[in-house]
C-alpha positions in Angstrom: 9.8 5.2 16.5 6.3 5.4 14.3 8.5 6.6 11.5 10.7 3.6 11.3 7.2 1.5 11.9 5.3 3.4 9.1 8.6 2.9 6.6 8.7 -1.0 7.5 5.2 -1.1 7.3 5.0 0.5 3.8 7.8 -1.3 2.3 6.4 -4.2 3.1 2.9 -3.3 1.5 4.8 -1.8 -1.3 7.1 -4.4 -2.4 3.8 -7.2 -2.1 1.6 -4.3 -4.5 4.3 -4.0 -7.0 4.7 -7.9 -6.8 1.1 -8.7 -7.6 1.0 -5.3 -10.1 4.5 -6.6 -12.2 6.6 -3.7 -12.2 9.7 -3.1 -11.3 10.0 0.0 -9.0 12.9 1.2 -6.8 13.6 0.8 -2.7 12.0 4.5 -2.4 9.5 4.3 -4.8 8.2 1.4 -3.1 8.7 2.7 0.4 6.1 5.5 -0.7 4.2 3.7 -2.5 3.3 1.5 0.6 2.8 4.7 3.2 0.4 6.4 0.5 -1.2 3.3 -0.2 -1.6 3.2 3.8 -4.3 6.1 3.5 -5.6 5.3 0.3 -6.2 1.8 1.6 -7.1 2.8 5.0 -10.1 5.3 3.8 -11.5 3.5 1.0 -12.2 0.1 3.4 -13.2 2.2 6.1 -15.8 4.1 3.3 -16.8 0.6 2.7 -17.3 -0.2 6.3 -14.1 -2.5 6.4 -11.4 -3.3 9.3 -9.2 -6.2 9.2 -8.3 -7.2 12.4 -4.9 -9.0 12.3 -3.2 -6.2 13.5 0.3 -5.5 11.6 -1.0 -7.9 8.9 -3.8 -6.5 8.1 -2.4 -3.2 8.5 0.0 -4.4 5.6 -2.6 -5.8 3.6 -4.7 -2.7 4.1 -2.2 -0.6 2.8 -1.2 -3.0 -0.1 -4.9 -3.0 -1.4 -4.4 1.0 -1.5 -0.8 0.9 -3.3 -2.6 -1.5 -6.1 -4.9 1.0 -6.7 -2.6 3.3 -6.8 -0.7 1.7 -9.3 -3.8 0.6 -11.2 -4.6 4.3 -11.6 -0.9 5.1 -12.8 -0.9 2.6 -15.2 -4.6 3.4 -16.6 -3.7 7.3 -17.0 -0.4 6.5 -18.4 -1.7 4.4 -21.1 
């Protein structure tokens, strides 16, 4: 059951990075994305001493803050 809870929870964070990042990526792409951007998100707020507490929202928007910078490093080493 955590499975299907980290895959909603990443698509969600996913699709709202690559909306606020303009590009055009597909279901899975997003999907991992999202679950990467989980961790990325998750240890770089809690190096800055960060929690959000709203639960599966901030959860989301934790791991959407990590999928940006994911995607703003893609996009700056692509270039």
């Amino acid at each position: 059951m955590e499975l299907v809870y980290f895959v909603l929870v990443g698509a969600a964070a996913g699709w709202l990075a690559s909306m606020l990042m303009n590009i055009n990526a597909s279901l899975v792409l997003t999907i991992v994305l999202g679950i990467v951007g989980g961790f990325v998100g998750g240890w770089g707020l809690g190096q800055l001493g960060v929690m959000l507490p709203w639960g599966v929202v901030g959860e989301i928007i934790t791991a959407a803050i990590g999928a940006v910078v994911l995607i703003f490093l893609y996009k700056l080493v692509t270039k």
